[in-house]
Steps between C-alpha positions, in 0.01 A plus 500: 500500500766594238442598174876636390413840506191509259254777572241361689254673234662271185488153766175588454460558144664191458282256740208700397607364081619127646153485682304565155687257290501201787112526461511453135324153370764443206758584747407263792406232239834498351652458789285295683607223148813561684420423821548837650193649705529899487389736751512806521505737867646744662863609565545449818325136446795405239739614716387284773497226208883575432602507827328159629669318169828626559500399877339175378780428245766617709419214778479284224847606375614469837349162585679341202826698562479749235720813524252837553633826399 
């Protein structure tokens, strides 16, 4: 996993913060009246995430001839 050179110590700082405010009520009601369901998790979990959407839009790209950079 990648995280663009950010000290391991503030990726966690920063999932530890994202983690707290994903399990707020307001928050998830506001935007679940989106239709957004948020989670929260790990870092290595969203990284996962990323990485199986890009792959997943990529071949989608691909199967309708779309240029990839």
């Amino acid at each position: 996993m990648t995280t663009g050179g950010t000290p391991p110590e503030i990726i966690r700082k920063l999932n530890t913060a994202i983690n707290e405010i994903v399990s707020e009520q307001e928050f998830n009601r506001h935007f679940a009246s989106l239709g957004y369901e948020m989670t929260g998790g790990s870092v290595e979990a969203f990284a996962n995430f990323l990485k199986d959407d890009i792959a997943r839009y990529a071949a989608l790209m691909k199967s309708i001839g779309g240029a990839i950079e």
